[in-house]
C-alpha positions, 0 to 999 in steps of 0.5 A: 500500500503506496502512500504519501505520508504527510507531514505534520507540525506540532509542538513539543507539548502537543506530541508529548500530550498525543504521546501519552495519549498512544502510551494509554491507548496501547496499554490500559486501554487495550487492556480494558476493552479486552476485559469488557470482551471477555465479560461480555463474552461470558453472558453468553450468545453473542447474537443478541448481546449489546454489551459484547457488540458495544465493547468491539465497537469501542475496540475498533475505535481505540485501534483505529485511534491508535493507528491514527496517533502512530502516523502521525508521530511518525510523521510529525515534525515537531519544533516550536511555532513558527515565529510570525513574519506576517506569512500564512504558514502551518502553526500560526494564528490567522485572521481573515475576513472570509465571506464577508465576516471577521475569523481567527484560527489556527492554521495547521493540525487539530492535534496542535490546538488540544483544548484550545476553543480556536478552530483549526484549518488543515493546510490541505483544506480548501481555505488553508490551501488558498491562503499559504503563503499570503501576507497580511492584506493579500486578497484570494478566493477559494473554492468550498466543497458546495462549488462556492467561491469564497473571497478571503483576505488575510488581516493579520498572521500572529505567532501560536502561543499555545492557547 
């Protein structure tokens, strides 16, 4: 299976918080789905039993989480944001009019965020993709997912401080 890993930035909290989250997964989680499993398991015909389906469904989702977070690290790049320049770039704290209406957010991975309430736009996405690169008062548009286009300009580019 062929695949082009993307890399992601993050900060040193950030891949210390998804490492951790790994090392839980891995262990204890694992552990506790598989013991869920078995209790289940010994009720009895697995047919019509909610717990046993509910615990595999927990147990594809803690895999699959766990294969997340693995890729990820693998590939992630991790250092301390980007000191702002005024240039769009992974890691830093954007804000644009975007159809007409005043937003700030983080351009980069929701890993990096953690709790932040910032909203968080992928470099991939058809917004992030549109604004990499530009410079405070730079004007662009975009294409959404609908087949809208969407003028943006970039008023400020400000450092990720974490919050």
């Amino acid at each position: 299976m062929a695949q082009d890993a993307t890399v992601t930035w993050l900060t040193q909290d950030a891949y210390d918080r998804l490492a951790g989250e790994l090392e839980q997964l891995s262990t204890t989680g694992r552990e506790e789905i598989a013991k869920r499993i078995e209790a289940a398991r010994e009720e009895g015909d697995l047919k019509e039993n909610g717990g046993y389906h509910a615990a595999k469904d927990e147990q594809g989702k803690i895999e699959a989480r766990i294969r997340q977070l693995k890729e990820l690290l693998r590939n992630a790049e991790v250092g301390d944001a980007p000191e702002s320049t005024g240039v769009v770039e992974a890691g830093t704290v954007i804000t644009a009019i975007i159809a007409g209406d005043e937003e700030t957010f983080l351009i980069g991975s929701r890993e990096i965020a953690g709790d932040s309430e910032l909203d968080v736009w992928s470099e991939q996405s058809p917004l992030g993709a549109a604004i990499i690169g530009l410079k405070v008062g730079d004007k662009t548009s975009y294409t959404a997912p609908n087949g809208r286009e969407i003028a943006v300009e970039v008023t400020g580019v400000e450092t990720w401080a974490g919050q």
